[in-house]
Every structure is written in C-alpha cells, then in structure tokens.
PAZAPA-468913 format. One record per atom (N, C-alpha, C, O): x, y, z. Coordinates in pm, whole numbers, plus 32768, in hexadecimal, padded with zeros to 4 digits. Example, Ala and Ser with C-alpha at 12.3 -4.5 7.8 and 13.67 -1.06 7.14 Angstrom:
<recs>
85277DC7830C84CE7E3E830C85287EB6830C85907EB4834E85057F1F82C485577F9682CA850A80038313853D80728324
</recs>
This chain:
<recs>
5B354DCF71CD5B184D8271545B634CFD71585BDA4CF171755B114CA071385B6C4BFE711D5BE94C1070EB5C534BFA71265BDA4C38707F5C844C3270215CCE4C8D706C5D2E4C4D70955CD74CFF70955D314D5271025D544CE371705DCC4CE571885D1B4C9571AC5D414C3572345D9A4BD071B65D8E4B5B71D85DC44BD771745E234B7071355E954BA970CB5F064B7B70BD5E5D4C1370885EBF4C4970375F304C6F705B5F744CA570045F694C6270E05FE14CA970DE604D4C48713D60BF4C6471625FEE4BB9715860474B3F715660D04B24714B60D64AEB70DE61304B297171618F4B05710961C44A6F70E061AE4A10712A620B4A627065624249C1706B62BF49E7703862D74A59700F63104989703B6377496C6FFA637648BD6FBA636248536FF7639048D56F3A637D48526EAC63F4484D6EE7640D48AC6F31647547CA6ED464C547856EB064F7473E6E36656447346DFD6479470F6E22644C46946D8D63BF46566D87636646496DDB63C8463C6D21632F46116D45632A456B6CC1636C455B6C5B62CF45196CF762A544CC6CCB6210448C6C7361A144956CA7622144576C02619E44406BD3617043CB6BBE61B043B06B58612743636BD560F142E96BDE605642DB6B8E5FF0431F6B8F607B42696B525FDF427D6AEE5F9341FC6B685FDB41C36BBA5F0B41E46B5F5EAC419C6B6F5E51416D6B3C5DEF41B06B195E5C40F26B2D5DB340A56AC85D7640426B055DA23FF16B575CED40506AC75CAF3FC36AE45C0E3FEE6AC25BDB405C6AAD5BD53F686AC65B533F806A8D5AF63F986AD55AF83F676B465A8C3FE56AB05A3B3FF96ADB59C53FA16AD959BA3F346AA159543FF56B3458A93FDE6B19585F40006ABE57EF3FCD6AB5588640536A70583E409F69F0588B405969645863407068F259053FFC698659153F8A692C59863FE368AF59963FDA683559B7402A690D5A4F408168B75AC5406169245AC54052699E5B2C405D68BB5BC5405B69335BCF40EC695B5BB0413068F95BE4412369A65BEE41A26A175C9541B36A445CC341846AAB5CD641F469F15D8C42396A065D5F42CB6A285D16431869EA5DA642D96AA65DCC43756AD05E73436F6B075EC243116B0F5E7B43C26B195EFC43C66B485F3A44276BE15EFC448F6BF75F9E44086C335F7E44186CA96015447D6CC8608144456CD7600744FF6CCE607345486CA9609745456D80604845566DDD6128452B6D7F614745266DFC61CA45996DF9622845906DAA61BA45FF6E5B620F46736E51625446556EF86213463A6F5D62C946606EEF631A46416F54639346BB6F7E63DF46F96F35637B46BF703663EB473C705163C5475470F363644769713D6432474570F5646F476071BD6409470B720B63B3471F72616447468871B1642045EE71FB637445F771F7634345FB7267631345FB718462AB460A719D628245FA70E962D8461E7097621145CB70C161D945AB7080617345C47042613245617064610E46196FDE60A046626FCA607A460A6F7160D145F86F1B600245BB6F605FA545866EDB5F6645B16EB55F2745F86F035F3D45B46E345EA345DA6DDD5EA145766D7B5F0C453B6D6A5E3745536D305E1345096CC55DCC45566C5D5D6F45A26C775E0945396BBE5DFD45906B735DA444D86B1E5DCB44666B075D1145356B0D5CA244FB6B035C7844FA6A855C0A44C56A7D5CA845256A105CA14553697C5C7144B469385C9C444569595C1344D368D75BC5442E68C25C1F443D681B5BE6445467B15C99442C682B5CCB441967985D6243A367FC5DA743D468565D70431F67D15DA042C267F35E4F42EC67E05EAB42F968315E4042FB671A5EBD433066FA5EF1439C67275F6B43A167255EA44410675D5EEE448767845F17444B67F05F90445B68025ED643FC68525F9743C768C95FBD43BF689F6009441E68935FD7434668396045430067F660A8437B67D6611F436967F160744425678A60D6443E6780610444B4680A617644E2681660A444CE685760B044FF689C613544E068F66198452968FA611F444D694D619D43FE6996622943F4692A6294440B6963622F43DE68C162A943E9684962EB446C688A6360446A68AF628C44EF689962C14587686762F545826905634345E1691062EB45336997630C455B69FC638E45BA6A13638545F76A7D63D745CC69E66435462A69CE645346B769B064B446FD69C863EC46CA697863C8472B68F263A447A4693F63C04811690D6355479D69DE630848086A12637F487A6A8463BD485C6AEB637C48A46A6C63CA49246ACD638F493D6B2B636149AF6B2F637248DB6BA862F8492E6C04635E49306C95634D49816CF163E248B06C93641748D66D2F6447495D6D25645E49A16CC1645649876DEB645F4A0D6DED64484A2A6E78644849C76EC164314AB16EBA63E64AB46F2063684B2C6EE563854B776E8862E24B316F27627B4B916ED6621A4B846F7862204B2B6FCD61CB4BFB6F74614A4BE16F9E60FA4B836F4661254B6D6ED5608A4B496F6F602B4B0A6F405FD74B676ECD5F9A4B2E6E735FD94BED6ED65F8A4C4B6E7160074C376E045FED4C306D8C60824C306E3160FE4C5F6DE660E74C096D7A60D04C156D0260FC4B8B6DE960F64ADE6D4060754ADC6D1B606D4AAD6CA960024AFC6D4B5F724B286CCE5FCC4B726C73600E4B376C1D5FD14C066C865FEA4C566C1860824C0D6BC7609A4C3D6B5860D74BAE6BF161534B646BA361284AFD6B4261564AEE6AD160A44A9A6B8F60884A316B2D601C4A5D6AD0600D4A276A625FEC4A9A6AEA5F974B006A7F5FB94B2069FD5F6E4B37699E60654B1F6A0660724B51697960AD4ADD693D60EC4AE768D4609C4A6F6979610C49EF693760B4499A68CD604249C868C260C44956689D607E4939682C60944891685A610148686832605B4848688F606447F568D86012476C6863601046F568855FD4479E67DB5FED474E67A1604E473F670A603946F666AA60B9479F671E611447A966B0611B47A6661B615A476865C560C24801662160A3486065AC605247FE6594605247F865195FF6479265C95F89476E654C5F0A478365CD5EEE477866445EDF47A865485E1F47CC65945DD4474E65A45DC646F365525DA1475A662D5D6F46DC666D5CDD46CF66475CA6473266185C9E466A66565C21464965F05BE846A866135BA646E365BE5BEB46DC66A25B4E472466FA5BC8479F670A5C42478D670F5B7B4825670F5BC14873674A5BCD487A67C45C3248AB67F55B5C484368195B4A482968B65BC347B468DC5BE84798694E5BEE478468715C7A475268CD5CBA479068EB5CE3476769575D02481668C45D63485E68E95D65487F69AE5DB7489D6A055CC9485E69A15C9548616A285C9F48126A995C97482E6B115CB147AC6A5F5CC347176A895D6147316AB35D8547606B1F5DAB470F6A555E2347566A795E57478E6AF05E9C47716B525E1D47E86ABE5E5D487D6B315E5C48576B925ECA48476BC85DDA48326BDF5D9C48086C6A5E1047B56C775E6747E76CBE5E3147216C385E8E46C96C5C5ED846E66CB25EE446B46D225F3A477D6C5C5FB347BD6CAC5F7147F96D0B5F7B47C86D7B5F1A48746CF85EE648D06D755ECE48846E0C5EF948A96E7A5E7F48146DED5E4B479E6E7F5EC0478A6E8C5EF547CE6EE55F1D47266E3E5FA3470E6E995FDF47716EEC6006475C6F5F5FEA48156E8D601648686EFC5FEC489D6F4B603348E76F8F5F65488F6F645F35489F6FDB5F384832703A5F18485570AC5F4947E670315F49476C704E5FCF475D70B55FC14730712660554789708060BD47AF709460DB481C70EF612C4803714860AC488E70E960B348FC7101607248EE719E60B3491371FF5FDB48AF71AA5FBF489272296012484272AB601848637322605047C9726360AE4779728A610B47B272A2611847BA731D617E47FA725461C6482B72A461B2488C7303620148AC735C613148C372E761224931736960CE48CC73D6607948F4742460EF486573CB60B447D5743960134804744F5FEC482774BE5FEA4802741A5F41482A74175EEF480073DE5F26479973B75E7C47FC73AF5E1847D373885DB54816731A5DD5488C73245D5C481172C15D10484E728B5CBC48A172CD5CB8491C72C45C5B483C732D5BF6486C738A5C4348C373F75BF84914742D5CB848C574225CF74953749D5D05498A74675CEA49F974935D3C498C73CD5D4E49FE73985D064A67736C5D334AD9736A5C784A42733E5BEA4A7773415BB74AB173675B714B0E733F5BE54A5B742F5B8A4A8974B85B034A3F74915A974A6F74B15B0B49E1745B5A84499174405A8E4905747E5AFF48F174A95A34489774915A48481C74C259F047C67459599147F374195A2A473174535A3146D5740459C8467E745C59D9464574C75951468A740358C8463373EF58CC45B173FA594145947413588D455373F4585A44D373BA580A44C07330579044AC7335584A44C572B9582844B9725357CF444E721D57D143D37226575C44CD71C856C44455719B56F8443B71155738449670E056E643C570D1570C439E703756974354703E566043167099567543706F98562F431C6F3B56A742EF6EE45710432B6ECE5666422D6E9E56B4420C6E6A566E422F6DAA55FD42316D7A56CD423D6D8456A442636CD656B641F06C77571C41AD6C81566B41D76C2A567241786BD4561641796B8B55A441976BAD564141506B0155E541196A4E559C40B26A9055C640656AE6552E40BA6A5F54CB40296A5F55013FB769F255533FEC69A854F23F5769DC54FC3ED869A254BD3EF76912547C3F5F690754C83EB768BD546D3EB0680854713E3E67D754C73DE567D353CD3E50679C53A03EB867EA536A3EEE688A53563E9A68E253563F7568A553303F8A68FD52AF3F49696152373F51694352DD3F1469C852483EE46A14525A3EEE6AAA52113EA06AE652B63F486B0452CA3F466B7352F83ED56BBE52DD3EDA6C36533F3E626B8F53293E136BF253BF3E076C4A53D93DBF6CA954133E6B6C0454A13EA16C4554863EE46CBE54B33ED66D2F54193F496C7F53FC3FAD6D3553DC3F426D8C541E3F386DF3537B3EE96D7353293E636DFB53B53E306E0254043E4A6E5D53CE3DE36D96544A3D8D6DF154B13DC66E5254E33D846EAD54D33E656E3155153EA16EB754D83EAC6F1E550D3EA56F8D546A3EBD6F0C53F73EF96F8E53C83E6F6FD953943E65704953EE3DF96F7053EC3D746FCD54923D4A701754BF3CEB705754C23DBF6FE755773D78702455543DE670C255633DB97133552E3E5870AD553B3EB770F754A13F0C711354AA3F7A70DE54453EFF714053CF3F4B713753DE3FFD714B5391405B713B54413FF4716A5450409F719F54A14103714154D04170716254A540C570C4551540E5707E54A9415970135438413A6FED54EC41D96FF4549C42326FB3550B42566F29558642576F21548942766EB054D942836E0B54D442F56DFD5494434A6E3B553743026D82554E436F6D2F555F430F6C8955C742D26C6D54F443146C3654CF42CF6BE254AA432D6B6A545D438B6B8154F343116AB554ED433E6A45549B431569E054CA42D769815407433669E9539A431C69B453B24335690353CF43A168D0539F42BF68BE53A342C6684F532242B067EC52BD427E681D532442D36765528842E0674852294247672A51B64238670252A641D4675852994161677A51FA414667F15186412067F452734183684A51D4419E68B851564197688B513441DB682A50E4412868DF508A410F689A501C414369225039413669994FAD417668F44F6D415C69824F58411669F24F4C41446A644F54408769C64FA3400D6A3D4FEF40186A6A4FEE3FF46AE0509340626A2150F540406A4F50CC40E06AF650D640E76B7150A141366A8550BE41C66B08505041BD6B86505542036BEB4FDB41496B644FA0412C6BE74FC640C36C3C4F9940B26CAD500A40896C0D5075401C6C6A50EB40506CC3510440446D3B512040846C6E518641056CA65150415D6D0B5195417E6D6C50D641886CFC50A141F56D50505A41D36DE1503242166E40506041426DBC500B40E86E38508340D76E74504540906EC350E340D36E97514840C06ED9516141526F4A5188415A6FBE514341986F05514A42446F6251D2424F6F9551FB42816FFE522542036F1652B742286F3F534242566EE453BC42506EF152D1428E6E73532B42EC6E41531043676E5F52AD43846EA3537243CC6E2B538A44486E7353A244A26E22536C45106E2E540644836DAE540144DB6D12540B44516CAD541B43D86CC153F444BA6C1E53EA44676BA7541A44EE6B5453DC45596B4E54AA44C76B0D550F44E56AD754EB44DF6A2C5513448769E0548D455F6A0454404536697454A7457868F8548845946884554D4588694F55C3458768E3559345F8685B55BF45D367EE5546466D68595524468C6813557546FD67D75552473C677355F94715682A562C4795682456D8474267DB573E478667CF56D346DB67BF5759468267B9573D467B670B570D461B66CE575A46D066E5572B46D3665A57E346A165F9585846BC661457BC467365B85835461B6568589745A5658958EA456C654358684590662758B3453A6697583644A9666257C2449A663A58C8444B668D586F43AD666D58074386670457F34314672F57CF4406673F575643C567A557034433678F56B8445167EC56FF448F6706569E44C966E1560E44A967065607442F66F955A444D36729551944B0671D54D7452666DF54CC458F671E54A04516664B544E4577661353CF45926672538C454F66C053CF4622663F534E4632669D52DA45F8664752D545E665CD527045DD66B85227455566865182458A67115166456A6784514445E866A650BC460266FF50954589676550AC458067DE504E452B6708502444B8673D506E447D67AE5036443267FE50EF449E67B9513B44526811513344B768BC512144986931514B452B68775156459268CB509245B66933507845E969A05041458068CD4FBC458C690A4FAF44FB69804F7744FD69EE4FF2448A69424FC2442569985010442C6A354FE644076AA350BA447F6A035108448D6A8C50B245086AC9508144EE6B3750A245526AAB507545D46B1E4FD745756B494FD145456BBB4F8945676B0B4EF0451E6B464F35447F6BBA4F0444616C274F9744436B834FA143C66BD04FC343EE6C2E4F6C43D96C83502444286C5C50B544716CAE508D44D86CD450BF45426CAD4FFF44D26D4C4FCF45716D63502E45A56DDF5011460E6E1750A045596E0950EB459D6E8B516E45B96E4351A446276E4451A045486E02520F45606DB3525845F26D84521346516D6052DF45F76D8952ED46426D34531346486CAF536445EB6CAA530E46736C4B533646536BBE53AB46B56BA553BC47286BCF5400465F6B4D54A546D56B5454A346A96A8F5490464A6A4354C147316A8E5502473D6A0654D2474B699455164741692E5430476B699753E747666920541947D768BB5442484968D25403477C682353EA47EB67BB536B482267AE530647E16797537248A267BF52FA491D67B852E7494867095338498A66C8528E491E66E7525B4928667551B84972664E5173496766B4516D49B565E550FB49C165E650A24960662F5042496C667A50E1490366025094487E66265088484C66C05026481F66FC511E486766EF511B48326771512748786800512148526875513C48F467BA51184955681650B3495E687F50C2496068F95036496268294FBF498068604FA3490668F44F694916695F4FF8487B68B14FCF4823692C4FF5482C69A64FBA47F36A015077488769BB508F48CD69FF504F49116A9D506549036B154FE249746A2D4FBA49A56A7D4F6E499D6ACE4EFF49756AAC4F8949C66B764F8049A66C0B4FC649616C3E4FC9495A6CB95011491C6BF4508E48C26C0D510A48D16C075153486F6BFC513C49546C0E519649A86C1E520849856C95528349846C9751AC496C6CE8521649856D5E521B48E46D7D521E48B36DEE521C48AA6D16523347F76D0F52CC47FA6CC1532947B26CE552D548576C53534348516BEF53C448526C4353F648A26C9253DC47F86C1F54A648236C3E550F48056BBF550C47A26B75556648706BBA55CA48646B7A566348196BC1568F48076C32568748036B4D573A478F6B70579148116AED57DA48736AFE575647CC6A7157D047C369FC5803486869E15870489069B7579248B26A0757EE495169D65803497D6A32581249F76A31581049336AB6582B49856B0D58DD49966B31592149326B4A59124A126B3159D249ED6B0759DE4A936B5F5A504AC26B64598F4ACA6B8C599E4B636BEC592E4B9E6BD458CF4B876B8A59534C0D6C3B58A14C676C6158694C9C6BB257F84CAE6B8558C74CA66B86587E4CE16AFB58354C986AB357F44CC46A5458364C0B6ADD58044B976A7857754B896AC9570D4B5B6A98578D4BCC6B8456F24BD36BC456964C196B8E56224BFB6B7156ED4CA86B7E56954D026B5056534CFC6ACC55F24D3D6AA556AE4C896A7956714C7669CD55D94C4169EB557A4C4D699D55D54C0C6A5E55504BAE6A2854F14BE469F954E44C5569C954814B616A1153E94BCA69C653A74BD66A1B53424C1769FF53AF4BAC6A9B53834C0F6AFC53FA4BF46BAD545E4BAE6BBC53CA4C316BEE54174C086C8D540F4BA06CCA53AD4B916D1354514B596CC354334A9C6CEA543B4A986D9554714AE46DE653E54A0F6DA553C74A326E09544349B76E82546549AA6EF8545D49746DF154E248EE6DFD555B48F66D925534490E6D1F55DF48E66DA1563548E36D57566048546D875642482A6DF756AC48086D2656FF47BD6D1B57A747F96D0057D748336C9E57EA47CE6D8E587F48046D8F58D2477A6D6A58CE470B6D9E590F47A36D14598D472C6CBD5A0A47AC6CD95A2348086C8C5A4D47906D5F5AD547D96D515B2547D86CDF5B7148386CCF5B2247676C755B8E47746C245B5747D16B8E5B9E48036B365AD547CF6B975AAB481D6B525B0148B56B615B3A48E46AFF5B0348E66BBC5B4149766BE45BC549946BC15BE24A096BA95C1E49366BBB5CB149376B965CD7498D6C125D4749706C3C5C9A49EB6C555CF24A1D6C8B5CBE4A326D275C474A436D415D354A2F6D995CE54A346E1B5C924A856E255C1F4A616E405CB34B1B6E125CA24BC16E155BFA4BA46DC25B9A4BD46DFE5BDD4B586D3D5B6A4B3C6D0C5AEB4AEC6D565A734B0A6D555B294A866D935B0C4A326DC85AB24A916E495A384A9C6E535B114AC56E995AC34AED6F0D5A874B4D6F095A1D4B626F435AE44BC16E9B5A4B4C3B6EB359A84BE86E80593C4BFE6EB759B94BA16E2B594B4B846E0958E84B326E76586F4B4A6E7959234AD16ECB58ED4AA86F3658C04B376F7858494B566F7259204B8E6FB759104C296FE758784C636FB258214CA06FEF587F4C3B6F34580B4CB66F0E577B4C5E6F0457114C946EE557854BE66F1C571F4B976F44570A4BA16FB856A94BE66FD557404B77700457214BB3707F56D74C2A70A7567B4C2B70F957084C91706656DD4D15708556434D35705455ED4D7B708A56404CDA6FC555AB4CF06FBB555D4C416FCD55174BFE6F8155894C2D703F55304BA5706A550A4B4E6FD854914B486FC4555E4B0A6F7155434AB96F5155B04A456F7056294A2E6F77550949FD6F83556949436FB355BD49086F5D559F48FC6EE6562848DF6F8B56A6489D6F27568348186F80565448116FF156B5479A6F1056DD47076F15574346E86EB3574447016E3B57A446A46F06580E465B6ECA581E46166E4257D545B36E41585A46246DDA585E45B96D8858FA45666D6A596C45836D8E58C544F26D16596744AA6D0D598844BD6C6E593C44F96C225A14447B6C405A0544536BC45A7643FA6BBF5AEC44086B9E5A1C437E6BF65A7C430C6C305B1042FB6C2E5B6242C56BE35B13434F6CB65B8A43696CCD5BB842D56D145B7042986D635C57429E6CDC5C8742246D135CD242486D955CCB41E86DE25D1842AF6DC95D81429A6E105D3E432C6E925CE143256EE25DA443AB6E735DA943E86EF95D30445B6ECC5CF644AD6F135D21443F6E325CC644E66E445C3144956E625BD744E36E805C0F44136E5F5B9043FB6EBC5B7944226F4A5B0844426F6E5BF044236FAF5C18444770285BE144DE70345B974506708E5C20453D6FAE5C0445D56FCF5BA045F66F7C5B97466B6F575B3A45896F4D5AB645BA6F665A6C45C56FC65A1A461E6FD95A90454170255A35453470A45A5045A7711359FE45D271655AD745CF71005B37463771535ABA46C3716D5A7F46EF71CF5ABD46E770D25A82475570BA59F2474D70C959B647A0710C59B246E57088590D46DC70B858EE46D6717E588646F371B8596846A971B6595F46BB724459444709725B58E5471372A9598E478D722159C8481A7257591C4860723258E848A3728B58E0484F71CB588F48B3718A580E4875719457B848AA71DA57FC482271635772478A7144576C471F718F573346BF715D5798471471F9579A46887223573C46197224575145A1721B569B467972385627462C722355EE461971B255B445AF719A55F74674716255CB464F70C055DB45C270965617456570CA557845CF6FFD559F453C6FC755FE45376F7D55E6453D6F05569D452A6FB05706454A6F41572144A06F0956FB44306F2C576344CD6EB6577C44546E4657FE44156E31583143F36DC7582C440B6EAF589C43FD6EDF58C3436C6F385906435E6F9E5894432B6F01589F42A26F2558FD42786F44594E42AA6EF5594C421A6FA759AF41E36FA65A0441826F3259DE41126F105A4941A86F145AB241586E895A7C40E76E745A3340CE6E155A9840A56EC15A5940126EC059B83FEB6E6959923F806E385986404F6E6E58DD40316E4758E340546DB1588040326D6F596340A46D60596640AC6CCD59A0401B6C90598A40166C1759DE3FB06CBD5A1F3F3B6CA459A03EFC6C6559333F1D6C9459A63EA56C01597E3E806BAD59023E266BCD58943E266B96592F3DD96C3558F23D746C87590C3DA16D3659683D726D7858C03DEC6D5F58FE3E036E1258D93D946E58587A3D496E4159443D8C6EC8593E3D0E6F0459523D576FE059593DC7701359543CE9700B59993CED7066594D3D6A70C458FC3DBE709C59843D59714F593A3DA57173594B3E62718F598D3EA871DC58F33E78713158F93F1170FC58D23F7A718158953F6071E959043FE3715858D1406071CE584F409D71B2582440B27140581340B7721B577E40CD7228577F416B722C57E841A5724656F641BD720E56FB425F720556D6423872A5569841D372C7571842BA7315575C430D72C657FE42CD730258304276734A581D434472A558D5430672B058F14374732458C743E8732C595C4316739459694361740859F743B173F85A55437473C55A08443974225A99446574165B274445743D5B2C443774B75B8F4436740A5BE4440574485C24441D74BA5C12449574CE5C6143F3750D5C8743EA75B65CF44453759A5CF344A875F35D57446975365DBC44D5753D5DD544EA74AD5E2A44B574655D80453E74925DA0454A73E75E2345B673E75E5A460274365E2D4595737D5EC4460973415EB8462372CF5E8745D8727A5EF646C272B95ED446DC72245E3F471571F65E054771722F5E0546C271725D9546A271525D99461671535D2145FE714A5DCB45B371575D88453A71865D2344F771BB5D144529722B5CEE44BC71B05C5A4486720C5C33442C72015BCA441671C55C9743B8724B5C724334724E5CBD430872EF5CB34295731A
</recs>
C-alpha cells in the first residue's frame, strides 16, 4: 500500500519556521499562504498552508510559538500529533476545509523532511518514476465574457491547453469561439462551492450550452438538481469532481462512479488520506488530474511532484506559478514540464 511505503519514515523536528506570502493574482484577488519550514539534523522540510482567509496568516505566523510539534516521531506518529492541535486557536476558520489546508502545510513539510533526512526522494520511495508533466493553464474570462483571453494566449503560445470556469455570462458566441480553438480540456461549473465567493448557481441553460458545445471536454463540479440532472445523462463519464473530494468516503458519496477525479492534496489534510485515496482509484481505474489553488511558493512544486508519480499525462491544472501573476510576462515554461535532474524530498523543480 502507498501510505505503508512512507508511514514509518522517521524525522526528527528541531524548530520550525513560518513565513507568510502574497501577491496578486489573475483572477484579480491578493493570494497569502503561508510556508511552514520544519528543520532537524541539518535538513529542511516545506509545505504551504493554502487556506483562502488572508487574516488567518496574519494570525497564524503571530501564534509561531504556540505549536508543540519538535520532537522525534514517525511520519504516521506527527499525522496522528498534528491532528489534535488546533492550528487555528480556538477560532473557527471561515471553511471547515481549512482545517485541511492546514494540516497538509505541516504533514508535506514532514514528509518532505522525513525523505531528506533519509536522503531520498518521493518517487524511490514509492518504487515509482517521475514523468514529464501535462498542464493546462486555468483562468476567468474577461467582462464581459468574449474569449479573447483564451486567443490572446493561444497567439503567445499555440500549444497551450485550458482549464476554464464557465459562467452563466457565457453566451453562445462566447462557447463557439472557445470551442473552435479545440483547446480546452475542462470547464470548472463551481457548482459544488456553495457559500464560497466563486460560487456558480446551478444554471440549466448554462449547463445545456457547456455539455452540447464541449462534446470532448470534461465538465467538473456540477450541481445535480431535478433540473440538471437529466442533462447529464450519457455524459457521465465526462463529470469530474474537485470540491468534495477530501478521502475515499467522499468517492464513494457520489451519485454515481466517476470516471475522473480532480486531486487537490491539500484538500486531504492528511498524507495517509491523500494516498489511500489515490490507492483506491487506482484500484478501480478511475482517471485522476492534478489541481492547484494558486499555490505561490513550494506546495506548487508538490503538486507537479505527485501528478508525476500518478497522472503525468492528464490535463492537470497545475500550471507553473508564473502563469497565475496578474499580467505573465517573460519567457514562460511550456507543457510538458520535464523532471528534475536530482530531486530531493518532495521537491520538483
């Protein structure tokens, strides 16, 4: 089993460090995560704790003190240690899925750590080998909506493939312009992000013009309603899920056996979550692709890490950092992204 080839790791913490990060994005919000660095016997573990609430760094980096985690542990040991810490101090964070966000922060660093000092790698540790990673780049259309963001990339780069959040904006022009390009790959109809500020109500009309425009596409995230159900059907094995997906139990919730998941490691909070659930995809052959949630610093690295290991060819959504910047410039990396010459850790650059 995946998590058995890692659970019994060991590390030893020293101290550890926390660093916030900002800057703006493409979707036209400032973007703070924070970059928890765990340190011990001359070696260094990162993760990035990805939580979309600005102020919880703010108080998060304040509390650096506050956490009891140096020590020596297996890697199962500090799961089951940071598990019980309350890592946002006694106040409840907007989303409960931050707690998730969180966790991962610490868990990746200590794995992260744990490999390093045992001078190794993700992929030896596996017994698996590190791909050449396929990315689509993700991005909001302009308003209003008229495609001319997708052309102008596809005039910077012709080879460049999307992952695009169809809103009920979308006009029939806009989704046959889009569709003449034959270079998107999913459309992100946010339907499961219910009380979050990138909500998309479910919206028939919207949902009839993406499944008829977008006959290769896949569609991730719809709300299933009387209404929108039915459009659905035969188009089943087009659906992919992202937002409930957090372990195998959230597979088995669905409304039916998907035939694509969307994997967001930080969704899982926890390694042990993280991989059985890759594990049990595997086992019943459904395709996983990468996703991001514009990550600034090292946990973009251990997305690409892991989509190596599992997805490498999929359309993951895992773009290089550079392509969430507000305005990208300069000259950017092309799919696919090649593996690194001596990775360490989870690193992968």
């Amino acid at each position: 089993m995946l998590y058995e080839q890692v659970a019994d790791l060991e590390l030893e913490i020293e101290d550890y460090k926390l660093e916030q990060r900002e800057r703006d994005t493409s979707s036209g919000f400032t973007r703070a995560t924070t970059i928890v660095s765990l340190h011990g016997d001359g070696e260094t573990g990162r993760g990035e704790d990805v939580t979309y609430d600005n102020d919880a760094h703010d108080t998060l980096r304040a509390a650096a003190a506050d956490f009891p985690i140096t020590g020596e542990y297996t890697l199962d040991e500090f799961s089951d240690h940071v598990s019980e810490i309350d890592f946002f101090l006694g106040n409840e964070p907007n989303q409960s899925i931050f707690r998730n966000y969180r966790q991962w922060a610490f868990e990746s660093a200590a794995l992260d750590l744990a490999l390093r000092q045992a001078e190794t790698n993700l992929a030896d540790q596996l017994d698996r080998t590190y791909d050449s990673v396929r990315f689509v780049v993700s991005t909001r259309l302009e308003e209003p909506p008229t495609g001319d963001r997708v052309l102008d990339w596809l005039d910077r780069n012709p080879d460049l493939e999307f992952k695009l959040d169809p809103t009920s904006e979308w006009t029939d022009d806009v989704v046959q312009r889009l569709a003449a390009t034959d270079a998107v790959q999913t459309l992100d109809l946010k339907g499961q992000y219910h009380g979050t500020t990138v909500d998309q109500p479910a919206d028939p009309a919207l949902y009839e013009r993406v499944i008829k425009g977008f006959p290769a596409a896949l569609i991730e995230d719809p709300e299933l309603n009387d209404e929108t159900r039915p459009l659905f059907e035969g188009h089943e094995t087009r659906v992919t899920w992202d937002y409930p997906i957090r372990g195998v139990e959230t597979v088995e919730d669905l409304p039916w056996e998907p035939e694509w998941l969307n994997i967001k490691p930080s969704r899982f909070g926890s390694v042990q979550s993280l991989f059985e659930t890759i594990e049990y995809c595997l086992n019943h052959e459904i395709q996983l692709f990468g996703g991001g949630q514009f990550e600034l610093d090292v946990g973009r690295e251990h997305l690409h890490a892991i989509a190596s290991l599992f997805y490498p060819t999929a359309p993951n959504d895992v773009a290089p950092k550079a392509y969430n910047d507000p305005d990208p410039s300069g000259d950017l990396p092309s799919s696919p992204l090649t593996p690194p010459a001596d990775p360490q850790g989870i690193s992968w650059d």
